[in-house]
PyMOL Python script that loads the backbone (N, CA, C, O; Angstrom):
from pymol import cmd

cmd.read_pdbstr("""\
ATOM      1  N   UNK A   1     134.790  98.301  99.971  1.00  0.00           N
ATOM      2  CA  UNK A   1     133.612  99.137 100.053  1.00  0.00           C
ATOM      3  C   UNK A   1     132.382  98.270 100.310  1.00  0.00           C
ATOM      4  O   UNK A   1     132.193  97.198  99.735  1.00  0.00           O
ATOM      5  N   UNK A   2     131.705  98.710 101.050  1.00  0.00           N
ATOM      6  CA  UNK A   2     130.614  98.165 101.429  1.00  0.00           C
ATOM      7  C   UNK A   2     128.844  98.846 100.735  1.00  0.00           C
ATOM      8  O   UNK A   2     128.275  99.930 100.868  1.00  0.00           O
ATOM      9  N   UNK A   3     128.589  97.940 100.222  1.00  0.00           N
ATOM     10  CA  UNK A   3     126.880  98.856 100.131  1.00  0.00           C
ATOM     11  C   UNK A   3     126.194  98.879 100.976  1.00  0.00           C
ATOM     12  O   UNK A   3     126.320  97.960 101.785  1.00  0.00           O
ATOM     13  N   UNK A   4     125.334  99.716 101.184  1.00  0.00           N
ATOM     14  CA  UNK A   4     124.642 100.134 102.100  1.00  0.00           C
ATOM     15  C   UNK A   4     123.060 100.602 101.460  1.00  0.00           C
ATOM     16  O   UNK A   4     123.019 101.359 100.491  1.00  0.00           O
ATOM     17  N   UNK A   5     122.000 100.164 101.993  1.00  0.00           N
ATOM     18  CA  UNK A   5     120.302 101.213 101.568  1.00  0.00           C
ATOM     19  C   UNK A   5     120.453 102.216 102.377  1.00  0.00           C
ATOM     20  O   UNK A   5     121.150 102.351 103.383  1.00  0.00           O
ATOM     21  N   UNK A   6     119.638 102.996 101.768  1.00  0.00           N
ATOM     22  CA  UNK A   6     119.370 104.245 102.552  1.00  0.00           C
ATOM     23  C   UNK A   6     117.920 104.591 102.273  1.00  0.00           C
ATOM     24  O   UNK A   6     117.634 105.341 101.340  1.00  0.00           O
ATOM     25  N   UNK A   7     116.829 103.960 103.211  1.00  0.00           N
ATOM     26  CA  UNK A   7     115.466 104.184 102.794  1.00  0.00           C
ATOM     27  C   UNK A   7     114.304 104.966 103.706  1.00  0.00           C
ATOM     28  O   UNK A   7     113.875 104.864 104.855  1.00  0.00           O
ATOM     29  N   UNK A   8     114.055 105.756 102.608  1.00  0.00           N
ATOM     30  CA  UNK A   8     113.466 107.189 103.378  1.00  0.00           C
ATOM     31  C   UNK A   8     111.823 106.717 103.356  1.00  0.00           C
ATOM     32  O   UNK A   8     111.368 106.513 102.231  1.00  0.00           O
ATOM     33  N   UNK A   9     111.104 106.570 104.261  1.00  0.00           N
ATOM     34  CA  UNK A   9     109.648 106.555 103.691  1.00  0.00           C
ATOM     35  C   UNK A   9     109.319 107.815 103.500  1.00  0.00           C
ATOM     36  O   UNK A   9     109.896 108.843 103.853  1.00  0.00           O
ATOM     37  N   UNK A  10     107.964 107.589 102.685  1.00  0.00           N
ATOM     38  CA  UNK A  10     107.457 108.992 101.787  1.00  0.00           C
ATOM     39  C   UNK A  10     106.116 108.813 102.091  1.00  0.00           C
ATOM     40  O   UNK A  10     105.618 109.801 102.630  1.00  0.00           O
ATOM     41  N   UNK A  11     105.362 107.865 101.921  1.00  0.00           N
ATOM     42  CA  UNK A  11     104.412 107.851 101.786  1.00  0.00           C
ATOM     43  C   UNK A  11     103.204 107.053 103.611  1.00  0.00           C
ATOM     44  O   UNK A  11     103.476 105.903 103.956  1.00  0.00           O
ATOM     45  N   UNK A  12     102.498 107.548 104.131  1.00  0.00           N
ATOM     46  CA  UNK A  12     101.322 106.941 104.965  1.00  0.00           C
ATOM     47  C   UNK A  12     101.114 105.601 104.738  1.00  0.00           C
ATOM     48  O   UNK A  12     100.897 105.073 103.647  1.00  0.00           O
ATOM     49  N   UNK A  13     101.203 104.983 106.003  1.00  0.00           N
ATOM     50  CA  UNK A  13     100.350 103.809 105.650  1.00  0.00           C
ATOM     51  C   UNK A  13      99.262 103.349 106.415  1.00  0.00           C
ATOM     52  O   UNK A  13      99.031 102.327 107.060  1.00  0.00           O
ATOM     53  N   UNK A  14      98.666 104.379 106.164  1.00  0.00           N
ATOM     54  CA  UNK A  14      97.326 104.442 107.335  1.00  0.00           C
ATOM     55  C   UNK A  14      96.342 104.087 106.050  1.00  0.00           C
ATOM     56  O   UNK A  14      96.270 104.860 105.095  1.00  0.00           O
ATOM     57  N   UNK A  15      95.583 102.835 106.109  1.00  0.00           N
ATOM     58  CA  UNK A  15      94.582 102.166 105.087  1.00  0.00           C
ATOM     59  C   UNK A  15      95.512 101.060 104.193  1.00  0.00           C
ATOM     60  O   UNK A  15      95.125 100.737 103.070  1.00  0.00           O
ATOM     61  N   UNK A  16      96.657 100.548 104.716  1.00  0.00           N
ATOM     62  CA  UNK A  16      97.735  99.644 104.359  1.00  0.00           C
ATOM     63  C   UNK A  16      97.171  98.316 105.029  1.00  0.00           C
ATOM     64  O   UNK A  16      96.708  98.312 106.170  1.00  0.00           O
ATOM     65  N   UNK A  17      97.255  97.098 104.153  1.00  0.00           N
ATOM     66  CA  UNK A  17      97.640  96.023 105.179  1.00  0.00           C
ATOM     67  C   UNK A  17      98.354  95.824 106.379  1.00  0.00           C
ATOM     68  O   UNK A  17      99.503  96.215 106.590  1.00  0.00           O
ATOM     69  N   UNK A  18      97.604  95.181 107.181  1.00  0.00           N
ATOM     70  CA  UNK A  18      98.584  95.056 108.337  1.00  0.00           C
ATOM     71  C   UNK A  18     100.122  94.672 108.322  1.00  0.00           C
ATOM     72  O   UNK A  18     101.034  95.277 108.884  1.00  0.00           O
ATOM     73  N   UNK A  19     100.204  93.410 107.470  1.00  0.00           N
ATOM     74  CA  UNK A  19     101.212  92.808 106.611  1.00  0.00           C
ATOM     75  C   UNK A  19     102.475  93.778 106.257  1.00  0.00           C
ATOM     76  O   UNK A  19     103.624  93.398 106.477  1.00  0.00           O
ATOM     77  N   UNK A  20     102.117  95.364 105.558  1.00  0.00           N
ATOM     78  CA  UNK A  20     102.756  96.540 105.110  1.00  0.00           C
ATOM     79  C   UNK A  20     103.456  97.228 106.690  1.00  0.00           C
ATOM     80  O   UNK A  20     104.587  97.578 107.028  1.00  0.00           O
ATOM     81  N   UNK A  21     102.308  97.192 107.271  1.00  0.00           N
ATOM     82  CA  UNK A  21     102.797  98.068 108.413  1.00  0.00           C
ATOM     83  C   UNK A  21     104.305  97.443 109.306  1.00  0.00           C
ATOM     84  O   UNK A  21     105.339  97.968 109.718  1.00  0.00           O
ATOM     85  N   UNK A  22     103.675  95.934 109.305  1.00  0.00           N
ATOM     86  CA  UNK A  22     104.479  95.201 110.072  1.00  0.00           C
ATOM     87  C   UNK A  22     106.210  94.961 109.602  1.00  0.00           C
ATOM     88  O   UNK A  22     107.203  94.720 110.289  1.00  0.00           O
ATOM     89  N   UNK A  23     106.001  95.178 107.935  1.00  0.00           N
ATOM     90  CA  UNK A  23     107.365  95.213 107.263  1.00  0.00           C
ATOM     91  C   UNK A  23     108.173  96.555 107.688  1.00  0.00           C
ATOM     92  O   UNK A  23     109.339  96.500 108.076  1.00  0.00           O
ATOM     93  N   UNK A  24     107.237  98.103 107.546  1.00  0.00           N
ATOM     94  CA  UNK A  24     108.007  98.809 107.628  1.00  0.00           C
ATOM     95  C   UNK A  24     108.891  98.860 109.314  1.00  0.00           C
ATOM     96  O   UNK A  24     110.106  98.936 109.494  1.00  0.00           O
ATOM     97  N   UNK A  25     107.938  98.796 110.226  1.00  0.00           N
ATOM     98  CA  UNK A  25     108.408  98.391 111.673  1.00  0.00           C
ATOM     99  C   UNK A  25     109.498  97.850 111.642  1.00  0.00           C
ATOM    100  O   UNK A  25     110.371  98.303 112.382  1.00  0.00           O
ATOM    101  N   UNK A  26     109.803  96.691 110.761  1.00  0.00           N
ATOM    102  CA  UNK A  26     110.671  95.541 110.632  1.00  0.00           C
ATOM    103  C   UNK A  26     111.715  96.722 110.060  1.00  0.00           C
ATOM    104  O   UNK A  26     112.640  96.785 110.870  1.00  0.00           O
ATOM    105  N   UNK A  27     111.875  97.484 109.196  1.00  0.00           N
ATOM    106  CA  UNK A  27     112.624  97.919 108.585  1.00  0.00           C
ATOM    107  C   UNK A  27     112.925  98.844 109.740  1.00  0.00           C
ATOM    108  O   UNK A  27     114.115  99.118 109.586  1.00  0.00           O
ATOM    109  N   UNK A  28     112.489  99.464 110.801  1.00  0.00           N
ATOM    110  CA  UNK A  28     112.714 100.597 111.305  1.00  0.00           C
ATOM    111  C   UNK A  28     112.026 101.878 110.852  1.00  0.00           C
ATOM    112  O   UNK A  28     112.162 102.916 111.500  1.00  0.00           O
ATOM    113  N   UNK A  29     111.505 101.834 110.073  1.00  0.00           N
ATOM    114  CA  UNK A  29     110.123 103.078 109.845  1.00  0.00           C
ATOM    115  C   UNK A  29     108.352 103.228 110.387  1.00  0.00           C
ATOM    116  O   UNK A  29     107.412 102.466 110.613  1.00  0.00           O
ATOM    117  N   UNK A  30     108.593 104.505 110.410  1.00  0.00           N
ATOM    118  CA  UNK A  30     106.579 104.421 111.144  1.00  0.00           C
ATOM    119  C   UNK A  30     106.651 105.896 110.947  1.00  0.00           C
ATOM    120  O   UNK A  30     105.808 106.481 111.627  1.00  0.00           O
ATOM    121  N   UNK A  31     107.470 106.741 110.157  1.00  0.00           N
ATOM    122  CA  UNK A  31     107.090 108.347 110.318  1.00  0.00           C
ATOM    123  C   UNK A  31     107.197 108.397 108.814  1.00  0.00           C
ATOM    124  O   UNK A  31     107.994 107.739 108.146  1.00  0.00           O
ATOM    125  N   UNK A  32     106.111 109.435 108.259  1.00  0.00           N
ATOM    126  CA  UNK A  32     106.579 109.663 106.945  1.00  0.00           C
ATOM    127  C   UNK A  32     108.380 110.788 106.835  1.00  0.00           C
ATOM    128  O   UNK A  32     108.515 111.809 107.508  1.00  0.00           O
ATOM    129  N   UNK A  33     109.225 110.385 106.107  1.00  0.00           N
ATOM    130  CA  UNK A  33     110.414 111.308 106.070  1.00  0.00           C
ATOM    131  C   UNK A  33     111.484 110.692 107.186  1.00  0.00           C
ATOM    132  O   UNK A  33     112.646 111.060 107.356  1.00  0.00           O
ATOM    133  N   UNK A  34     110.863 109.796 107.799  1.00  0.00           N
ATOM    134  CA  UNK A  34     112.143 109.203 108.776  1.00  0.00           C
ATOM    135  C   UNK A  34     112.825 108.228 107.561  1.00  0.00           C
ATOM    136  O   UNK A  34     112.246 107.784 106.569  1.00  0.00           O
ATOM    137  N   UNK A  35     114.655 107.983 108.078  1.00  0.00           N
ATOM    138  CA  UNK A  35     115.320 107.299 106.901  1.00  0.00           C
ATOM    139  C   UNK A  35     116.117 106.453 107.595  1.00  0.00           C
ATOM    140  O   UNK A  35     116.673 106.902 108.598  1.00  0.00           O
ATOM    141  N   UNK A  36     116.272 105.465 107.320  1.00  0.00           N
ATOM    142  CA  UNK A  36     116.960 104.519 108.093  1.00  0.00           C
ATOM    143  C   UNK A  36     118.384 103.982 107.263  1.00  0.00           C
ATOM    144  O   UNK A  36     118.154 103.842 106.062  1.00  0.00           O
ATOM    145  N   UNK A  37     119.664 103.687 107.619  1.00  0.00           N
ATOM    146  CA  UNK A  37     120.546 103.074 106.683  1.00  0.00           C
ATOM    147  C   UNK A  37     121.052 101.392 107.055  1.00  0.00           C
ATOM    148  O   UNK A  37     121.727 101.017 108.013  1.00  0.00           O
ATOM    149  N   UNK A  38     120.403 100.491 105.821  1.00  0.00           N
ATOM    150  CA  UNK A  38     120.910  99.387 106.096  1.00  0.00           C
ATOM    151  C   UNK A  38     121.921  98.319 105.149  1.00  0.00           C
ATOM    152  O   UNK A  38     122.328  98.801 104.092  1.00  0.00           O
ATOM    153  N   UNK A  39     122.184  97.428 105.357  1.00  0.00           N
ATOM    154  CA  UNK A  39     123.243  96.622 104.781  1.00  0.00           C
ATOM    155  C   UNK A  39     122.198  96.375 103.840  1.00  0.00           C
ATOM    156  O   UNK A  39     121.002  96.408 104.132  1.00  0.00           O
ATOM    157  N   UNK A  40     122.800  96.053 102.364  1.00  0.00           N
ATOM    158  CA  UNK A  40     122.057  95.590 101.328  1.00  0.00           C
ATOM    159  C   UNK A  40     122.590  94.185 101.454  1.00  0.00           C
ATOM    160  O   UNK A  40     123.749  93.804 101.294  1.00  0.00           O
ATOM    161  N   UNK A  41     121.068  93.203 101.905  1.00  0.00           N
ATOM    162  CA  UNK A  41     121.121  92.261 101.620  1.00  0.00           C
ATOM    163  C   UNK A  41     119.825  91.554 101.107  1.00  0.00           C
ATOM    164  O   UNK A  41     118.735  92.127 101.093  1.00  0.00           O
ATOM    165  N   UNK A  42     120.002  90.383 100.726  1.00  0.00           N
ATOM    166  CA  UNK A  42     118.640  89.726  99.986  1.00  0.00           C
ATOM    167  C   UNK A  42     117.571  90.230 101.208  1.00  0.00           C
ATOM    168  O   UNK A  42     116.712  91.071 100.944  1.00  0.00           O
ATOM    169  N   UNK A  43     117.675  89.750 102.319  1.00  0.00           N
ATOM    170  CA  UNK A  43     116.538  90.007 102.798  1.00  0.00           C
ATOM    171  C   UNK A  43     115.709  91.557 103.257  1.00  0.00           C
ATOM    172  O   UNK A  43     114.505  91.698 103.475  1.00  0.00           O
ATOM    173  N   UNK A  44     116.573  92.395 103.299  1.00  0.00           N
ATOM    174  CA  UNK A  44     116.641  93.863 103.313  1.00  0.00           C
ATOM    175  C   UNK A  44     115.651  94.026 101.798  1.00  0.00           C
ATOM    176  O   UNK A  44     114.508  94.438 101.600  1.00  0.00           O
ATOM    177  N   UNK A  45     116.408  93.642 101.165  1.00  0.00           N
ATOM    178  CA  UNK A  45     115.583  93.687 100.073  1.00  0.00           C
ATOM    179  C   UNK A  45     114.498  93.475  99.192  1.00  0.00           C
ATOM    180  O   UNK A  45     114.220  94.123  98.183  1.00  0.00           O
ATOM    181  N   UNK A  46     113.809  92.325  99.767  1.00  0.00           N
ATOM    182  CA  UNK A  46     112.812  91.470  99.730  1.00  0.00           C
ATOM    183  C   UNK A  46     111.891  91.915 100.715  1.00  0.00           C
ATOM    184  O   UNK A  46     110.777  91.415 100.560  1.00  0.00           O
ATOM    185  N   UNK A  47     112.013  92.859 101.887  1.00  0.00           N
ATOM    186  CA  UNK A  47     111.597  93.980 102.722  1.00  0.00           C
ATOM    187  C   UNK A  47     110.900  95.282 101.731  1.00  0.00           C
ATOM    188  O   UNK A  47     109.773  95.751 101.894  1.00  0.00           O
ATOM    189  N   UNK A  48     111.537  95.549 101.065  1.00  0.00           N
ATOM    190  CA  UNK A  48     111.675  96.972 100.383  1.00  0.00           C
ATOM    191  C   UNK A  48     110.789  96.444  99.126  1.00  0.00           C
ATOM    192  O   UNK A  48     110.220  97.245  98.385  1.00  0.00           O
ATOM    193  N   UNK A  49     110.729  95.298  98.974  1.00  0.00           N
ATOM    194  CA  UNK A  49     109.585  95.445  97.594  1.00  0.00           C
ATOM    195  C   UNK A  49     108.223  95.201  98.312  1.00  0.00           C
ATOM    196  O   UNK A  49     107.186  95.268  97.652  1.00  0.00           O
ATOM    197  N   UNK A  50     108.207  95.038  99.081  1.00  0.00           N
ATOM    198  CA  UNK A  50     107.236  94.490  99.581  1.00  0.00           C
ATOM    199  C   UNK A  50     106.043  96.019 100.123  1.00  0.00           C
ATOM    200  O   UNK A  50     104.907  96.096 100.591  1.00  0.00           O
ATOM    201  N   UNK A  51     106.987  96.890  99.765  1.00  0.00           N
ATOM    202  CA  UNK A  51     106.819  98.491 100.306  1.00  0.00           C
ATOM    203  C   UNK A  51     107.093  99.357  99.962  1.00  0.00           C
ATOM    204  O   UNK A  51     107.096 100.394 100.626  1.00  0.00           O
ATOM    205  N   UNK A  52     107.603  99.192  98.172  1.00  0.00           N
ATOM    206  CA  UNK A  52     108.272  99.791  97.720  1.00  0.00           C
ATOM    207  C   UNK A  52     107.324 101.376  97.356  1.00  0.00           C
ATOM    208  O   UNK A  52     107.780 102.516  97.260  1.00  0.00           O
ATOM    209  N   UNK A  53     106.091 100.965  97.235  1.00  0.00           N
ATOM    210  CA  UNK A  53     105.274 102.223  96.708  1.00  0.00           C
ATOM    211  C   UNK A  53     104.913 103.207  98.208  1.00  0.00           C
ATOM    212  O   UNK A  53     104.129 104.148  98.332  1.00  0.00           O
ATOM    213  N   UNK A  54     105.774 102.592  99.170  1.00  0.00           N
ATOM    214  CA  UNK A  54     105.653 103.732 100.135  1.00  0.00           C
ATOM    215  C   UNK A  54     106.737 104.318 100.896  1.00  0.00           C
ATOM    216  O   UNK A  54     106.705 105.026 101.902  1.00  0.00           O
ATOM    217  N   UNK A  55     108.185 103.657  99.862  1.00  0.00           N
ATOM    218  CA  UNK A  55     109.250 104.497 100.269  1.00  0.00           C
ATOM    219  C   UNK A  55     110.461 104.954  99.213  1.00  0.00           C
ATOM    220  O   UNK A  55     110.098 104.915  98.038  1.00  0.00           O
ATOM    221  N   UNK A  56     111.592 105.303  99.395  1.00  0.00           N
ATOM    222  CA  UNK A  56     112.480 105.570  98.530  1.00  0.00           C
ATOM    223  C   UNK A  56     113.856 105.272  98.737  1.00  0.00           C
ATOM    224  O   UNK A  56     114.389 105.601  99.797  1.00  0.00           O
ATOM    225  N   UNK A  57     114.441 104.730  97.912  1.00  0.00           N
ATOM    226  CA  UNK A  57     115.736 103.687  98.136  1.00  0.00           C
ATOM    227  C   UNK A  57     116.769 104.278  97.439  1.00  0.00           C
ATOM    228  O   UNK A  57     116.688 104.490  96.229  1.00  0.00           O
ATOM    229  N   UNK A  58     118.147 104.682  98.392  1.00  0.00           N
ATOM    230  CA  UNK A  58     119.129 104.990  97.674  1.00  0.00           C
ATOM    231  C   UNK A  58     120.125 104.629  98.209  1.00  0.00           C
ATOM    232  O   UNK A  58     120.500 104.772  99.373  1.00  0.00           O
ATOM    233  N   UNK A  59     121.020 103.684  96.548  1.00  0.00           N
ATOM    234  CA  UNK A  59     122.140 102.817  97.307  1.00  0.00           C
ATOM    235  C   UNK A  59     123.286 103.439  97.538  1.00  0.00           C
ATOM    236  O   UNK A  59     123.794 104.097  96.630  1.00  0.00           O
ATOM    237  N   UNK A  60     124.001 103.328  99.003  1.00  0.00           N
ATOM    238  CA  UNK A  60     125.013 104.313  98.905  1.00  0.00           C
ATOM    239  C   UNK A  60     126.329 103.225  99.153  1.00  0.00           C
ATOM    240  O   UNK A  60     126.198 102.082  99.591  1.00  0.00           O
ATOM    241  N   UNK A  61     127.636 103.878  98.760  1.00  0.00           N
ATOM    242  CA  UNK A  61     128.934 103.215  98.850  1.00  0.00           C
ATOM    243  C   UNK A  61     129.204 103.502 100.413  1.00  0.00           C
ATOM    244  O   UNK A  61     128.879 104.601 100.864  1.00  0.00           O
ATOM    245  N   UNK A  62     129.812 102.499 101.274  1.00  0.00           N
ATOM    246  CA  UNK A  62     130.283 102.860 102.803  1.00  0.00           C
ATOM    247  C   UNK A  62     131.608 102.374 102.216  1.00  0.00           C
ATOM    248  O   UNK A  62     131.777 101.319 101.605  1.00  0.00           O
ATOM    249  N   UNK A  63     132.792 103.585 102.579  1.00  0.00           N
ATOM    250  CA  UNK A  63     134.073 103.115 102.616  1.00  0.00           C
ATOM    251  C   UNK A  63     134.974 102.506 103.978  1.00  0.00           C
ATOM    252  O   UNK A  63     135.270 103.033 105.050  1.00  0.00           O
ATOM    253  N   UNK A  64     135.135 101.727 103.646  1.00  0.00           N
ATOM    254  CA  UNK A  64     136.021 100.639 104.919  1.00  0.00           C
ATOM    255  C   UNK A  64     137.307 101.599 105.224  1.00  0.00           C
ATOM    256  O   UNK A  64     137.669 101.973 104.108  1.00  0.00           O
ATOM    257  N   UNK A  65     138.116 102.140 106.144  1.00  0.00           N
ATOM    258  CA  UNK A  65     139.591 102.686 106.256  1.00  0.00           C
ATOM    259  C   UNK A  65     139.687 101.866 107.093  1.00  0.00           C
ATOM    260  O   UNK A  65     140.750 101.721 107.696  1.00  0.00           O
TER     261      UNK A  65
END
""", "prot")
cmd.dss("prot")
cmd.show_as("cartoon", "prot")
cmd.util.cbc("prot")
cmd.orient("prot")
């Protein structure tokens, strides 16, 4: 089994650091409610705190067959 994020932004980041904007881009977000699914890894993750008060993270199981 594999983990996987599943991170939805929620929140605007219009009056954000540039710094903020440029992470979520990085992540694949720029719409509030768009959700992207990625591999949980350190750096994925170190992404997501960095932004955490403008999105929502849920870890999901990916099963391998």
């Amino acid at each position: 089994m594999d983990k996987k994020l599943k991170i939805t932004q929620v929140k605007s980041y219009i009056g954000r650091p540039e710094a903020h904007r440029k992470v979520l881009k990085g992540i694949g977000l720029g719409r509030i409610n768009k959700a992207v699914v990625l591999e949980d890894t350190p750096a994925i993750r170190g992404m997501v705190q960095k932004v955490i008060h403008l999105v929502a993270v849920e870890e999901i199981e990916v099963h391998k067959s």
